[in-house]
Residue frames relative to the residue before (quaternion, step in Angstrom):
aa qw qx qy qz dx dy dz
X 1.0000 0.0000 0.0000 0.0000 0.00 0.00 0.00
X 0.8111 -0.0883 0.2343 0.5286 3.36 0.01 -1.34
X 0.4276 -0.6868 0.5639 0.1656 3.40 -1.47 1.00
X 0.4869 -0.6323 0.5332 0.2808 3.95 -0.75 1.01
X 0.3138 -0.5727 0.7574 -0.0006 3.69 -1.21 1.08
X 0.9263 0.1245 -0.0054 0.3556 2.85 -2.27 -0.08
X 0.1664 0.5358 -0.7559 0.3374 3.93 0.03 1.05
X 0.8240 0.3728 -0.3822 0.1895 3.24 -0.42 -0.47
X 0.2866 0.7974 -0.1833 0.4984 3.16 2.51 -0.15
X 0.3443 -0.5804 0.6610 0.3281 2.81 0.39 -1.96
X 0.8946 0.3272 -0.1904 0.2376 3.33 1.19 -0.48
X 0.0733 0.9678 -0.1220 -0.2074 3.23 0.12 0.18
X 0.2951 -0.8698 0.3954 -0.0047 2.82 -0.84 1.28
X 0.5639 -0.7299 0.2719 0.2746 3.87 -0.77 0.64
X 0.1614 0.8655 -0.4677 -0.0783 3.81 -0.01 -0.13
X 0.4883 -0.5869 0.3660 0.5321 3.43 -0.69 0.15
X 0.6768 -0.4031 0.3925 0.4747 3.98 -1.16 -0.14
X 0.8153 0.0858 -0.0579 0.5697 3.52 0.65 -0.69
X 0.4980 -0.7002 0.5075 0.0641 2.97 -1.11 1.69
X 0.1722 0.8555 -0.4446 -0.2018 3.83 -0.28 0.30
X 0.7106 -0.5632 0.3783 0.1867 3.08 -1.36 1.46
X 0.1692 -0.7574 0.5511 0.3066 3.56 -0.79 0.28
X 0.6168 -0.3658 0.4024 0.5691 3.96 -1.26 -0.13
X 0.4182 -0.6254 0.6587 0.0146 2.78 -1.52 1.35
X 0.0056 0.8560 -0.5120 -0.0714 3.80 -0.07 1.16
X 0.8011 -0.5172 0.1962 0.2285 3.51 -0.94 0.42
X 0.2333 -0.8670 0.3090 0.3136 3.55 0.59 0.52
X 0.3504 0.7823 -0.3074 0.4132 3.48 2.02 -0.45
X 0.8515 0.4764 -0.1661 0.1428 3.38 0.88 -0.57
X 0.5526 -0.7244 0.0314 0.4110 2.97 -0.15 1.34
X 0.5853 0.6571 -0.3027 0.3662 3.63 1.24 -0.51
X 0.6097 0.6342 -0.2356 0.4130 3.37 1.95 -0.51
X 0.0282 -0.7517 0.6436 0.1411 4.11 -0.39 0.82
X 0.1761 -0.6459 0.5315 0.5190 3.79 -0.43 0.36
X 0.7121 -0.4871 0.3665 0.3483 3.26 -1.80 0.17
X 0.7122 -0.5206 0.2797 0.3787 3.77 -0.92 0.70
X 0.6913 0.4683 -0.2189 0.5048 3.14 0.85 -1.83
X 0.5617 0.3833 -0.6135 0.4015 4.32 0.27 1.10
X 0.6785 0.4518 -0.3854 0.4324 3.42 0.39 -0.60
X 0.3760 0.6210 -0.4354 0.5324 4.19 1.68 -1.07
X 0.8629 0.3717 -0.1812 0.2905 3.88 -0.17 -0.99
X 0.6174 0.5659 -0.2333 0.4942 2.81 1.41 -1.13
X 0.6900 0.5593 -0.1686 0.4274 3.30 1.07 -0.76
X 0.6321 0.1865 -0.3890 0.6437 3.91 1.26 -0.39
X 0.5952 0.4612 -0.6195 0.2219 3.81 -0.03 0.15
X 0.4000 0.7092 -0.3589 0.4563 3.38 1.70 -0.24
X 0.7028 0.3517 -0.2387 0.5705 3.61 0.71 -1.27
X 0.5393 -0.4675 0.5385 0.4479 4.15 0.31 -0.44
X 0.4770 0.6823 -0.4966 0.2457 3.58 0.83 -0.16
X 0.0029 -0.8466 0.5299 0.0505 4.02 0.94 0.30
X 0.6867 0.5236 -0.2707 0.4254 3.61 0.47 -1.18
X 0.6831 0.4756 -0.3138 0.4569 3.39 0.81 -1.07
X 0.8085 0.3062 -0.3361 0.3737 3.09 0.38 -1.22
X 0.5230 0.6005 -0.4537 0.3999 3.72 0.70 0.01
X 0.6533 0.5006 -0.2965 0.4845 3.41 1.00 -0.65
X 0.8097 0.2722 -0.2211 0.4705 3.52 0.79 -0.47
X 0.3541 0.5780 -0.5391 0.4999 3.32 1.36 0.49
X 0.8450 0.1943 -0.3294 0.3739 3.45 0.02 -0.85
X 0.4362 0.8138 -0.3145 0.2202 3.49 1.00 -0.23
X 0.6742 0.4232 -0.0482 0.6034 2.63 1.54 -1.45
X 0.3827 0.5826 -0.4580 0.5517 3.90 1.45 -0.83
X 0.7813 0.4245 -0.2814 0.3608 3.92 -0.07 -1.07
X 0.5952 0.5949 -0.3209 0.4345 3.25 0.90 -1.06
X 0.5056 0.8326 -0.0685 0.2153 3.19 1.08 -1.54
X 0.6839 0.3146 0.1403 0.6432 2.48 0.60 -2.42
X 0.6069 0.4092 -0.4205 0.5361 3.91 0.30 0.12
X 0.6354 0.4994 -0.3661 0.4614 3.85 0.90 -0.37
X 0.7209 0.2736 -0.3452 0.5351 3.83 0.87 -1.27
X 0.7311 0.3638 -0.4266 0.3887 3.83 0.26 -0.23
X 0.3524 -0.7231 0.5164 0.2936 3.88 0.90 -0.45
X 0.2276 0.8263 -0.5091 0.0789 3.10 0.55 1.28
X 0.0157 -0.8089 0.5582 0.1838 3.41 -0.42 -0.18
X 0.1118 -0.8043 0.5834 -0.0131 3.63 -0.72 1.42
X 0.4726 -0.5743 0.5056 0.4374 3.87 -1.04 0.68
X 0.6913 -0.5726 0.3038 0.3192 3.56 -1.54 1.01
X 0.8304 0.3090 -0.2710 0.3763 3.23 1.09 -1.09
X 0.1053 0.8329 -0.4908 0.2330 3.45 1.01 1.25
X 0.2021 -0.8154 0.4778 0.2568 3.54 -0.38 0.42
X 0.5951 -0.5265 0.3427 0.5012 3.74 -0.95 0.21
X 0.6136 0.5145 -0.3629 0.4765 3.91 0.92 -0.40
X 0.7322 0.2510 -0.3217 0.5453 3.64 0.68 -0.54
X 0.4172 0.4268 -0.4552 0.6608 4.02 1.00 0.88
X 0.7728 0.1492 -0.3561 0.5038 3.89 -0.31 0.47
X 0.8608 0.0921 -0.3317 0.3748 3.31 0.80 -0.06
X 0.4654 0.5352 -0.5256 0.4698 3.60 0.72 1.01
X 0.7774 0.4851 -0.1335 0.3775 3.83 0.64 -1.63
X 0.6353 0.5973 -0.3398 0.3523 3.59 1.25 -1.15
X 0.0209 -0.7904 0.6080 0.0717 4.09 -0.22 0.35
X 0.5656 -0.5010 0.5233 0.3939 3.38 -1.71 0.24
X 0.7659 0.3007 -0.4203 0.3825 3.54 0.14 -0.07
X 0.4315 0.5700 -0.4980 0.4907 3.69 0.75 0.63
X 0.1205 -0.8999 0.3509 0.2294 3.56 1.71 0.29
X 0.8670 -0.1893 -0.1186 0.4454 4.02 -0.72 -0.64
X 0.3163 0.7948 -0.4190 0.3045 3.11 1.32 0.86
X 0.5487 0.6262 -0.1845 0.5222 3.15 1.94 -0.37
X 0.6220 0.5467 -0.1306 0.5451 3.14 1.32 -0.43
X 0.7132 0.6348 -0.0999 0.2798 3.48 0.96 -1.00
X 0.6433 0.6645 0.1094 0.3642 2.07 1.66 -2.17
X 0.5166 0.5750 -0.1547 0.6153 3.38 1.49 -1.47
X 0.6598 0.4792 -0.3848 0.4324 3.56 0.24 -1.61
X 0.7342 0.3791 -0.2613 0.4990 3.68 -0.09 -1.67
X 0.5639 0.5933 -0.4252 0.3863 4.01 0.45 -0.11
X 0.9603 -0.1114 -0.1564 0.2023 2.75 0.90 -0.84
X 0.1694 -0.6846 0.5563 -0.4395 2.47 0.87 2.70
X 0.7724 0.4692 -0.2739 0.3290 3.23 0.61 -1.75
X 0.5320 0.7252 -0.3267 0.2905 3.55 1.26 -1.44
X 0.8190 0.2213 -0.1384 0.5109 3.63 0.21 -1.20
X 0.4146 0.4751 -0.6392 0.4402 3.95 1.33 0.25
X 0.7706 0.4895 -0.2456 0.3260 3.81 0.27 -1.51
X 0.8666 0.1985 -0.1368 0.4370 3.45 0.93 -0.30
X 0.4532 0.6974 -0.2565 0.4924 3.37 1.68 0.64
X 0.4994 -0.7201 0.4214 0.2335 3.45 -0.71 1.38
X 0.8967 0.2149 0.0924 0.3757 4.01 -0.14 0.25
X 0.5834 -0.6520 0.1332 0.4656 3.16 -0.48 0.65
X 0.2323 -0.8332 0.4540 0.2137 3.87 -0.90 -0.04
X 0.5797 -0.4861 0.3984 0.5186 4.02 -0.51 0.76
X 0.3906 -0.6511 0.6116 0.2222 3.32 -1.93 0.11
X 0.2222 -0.8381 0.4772 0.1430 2.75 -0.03 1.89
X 0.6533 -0.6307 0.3742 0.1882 3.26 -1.40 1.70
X 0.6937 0.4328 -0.2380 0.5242 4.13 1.36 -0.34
X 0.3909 0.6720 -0.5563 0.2936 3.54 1.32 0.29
X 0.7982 0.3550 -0.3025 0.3814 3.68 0.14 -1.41
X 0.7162 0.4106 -0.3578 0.4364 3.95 0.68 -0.56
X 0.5110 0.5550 -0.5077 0.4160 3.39 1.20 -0.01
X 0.3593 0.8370 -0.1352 0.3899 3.53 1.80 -1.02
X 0.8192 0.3174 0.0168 0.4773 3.19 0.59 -1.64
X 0.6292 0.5887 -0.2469 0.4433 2.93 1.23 -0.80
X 0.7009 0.3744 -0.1376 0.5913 3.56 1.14 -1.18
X 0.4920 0.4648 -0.4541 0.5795 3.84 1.11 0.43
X 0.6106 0.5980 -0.3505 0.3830 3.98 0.84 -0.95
X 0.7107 0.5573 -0.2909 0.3157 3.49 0.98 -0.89
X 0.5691 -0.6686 0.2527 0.4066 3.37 -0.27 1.33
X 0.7901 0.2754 -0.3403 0.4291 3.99 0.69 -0.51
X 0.6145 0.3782 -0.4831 0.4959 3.08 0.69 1.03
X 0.5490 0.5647 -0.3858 0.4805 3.40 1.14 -0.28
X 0.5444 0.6181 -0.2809 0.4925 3.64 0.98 -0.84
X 0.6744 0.3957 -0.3230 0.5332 3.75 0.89 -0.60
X 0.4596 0.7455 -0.2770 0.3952 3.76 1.49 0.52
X 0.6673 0.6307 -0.1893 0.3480 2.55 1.12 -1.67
X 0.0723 -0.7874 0.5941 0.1479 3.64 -1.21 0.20
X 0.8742 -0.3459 0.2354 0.2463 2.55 -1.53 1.46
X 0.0563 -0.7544 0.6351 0.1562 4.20 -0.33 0.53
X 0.6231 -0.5903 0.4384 0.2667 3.19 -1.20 0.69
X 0.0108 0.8289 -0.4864 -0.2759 3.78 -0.54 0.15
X 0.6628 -0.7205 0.0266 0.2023 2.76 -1.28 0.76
X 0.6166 -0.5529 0.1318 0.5447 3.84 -0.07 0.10
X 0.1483 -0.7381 0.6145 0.2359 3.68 -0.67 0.57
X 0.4421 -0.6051 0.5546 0.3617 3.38 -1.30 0.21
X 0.3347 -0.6912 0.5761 0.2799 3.49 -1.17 0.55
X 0.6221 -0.6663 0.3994 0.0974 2.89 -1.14 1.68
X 0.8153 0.3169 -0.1325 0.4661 3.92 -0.62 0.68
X 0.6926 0.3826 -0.1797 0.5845 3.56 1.65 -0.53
X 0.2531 -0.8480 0.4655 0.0139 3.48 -1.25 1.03
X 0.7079 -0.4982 0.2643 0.4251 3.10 -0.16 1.20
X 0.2868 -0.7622 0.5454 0.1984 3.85 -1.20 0.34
């Protein structure tokens, strides 16, 4: 059926064997803003701020992902019963990702001191921003187009 996730977590959760990936759309385009929270990260690993920014990388990754799927999870849910209760095969390699950047986050949030910057934080980042329902929270607004206003004649 399904391949086990998140042992290394502690948790465990089901998934199918193959994760599937969604189209990977162009970032060139003009309708595309990347999201805030790369440059937010990129910016305390700059300062040495590693913990933080690991902590609000995924924070917001979660937050995120409850916005493009509309989840809604009781408060006193923990982040372990969120990856393994909420994550679904059709939320495709977002299921996959998610776990990964977890558990980055695990030993930033509950670890004594500072920790190295682990070299897979920001492409792990990018990757889980690429996925179309999170990429979709990218998108900007398109202009529409001018209507004329009915009843009034040019000056």
């Amino acid at each position: 059926m399904g391949d086990r996730f998140g042992a290394t977590l502690g948790v465990s959760v089901s998934r199918p064997t193959a994760a599937t990936r969604g189209p990977v759309l162009p970032s060139s385009s003009p309708a595309y803003a990347p999201p805030p929270i790369l440059a937010d990260v990129e910016r305390l690993l700059a300062q040495g701020k590693v913990t933080e920014a690991i902590r609000v990388a995924y924070l917001t990754a979660e937050d995120d992902i409850r916005r493009a799927f509309a989840l809604r999870l009781p408060r006193q849910w923990t982040h372990r019963e969120f990856l393994a209760r909420y994550l679904r095969p059709d939320m495709g390699y977002v299921t996959v990702l998610l776990p990964k950047l977890y558990a980055l986050f695990e030993p930033a949030r509950y670890g004594n001191g500072s920790i190295p910057a682990p070299p897979e934080l920001m492409p792990l980042l990018r990757s889980l921003y690429q996925e179309p329902p999170l990429r979709s929270l990218g998108l900007l607004p398109t202009a529409a187009p001018a209507r004329p206003v009915i009843g009034r004649s040019p000056s």
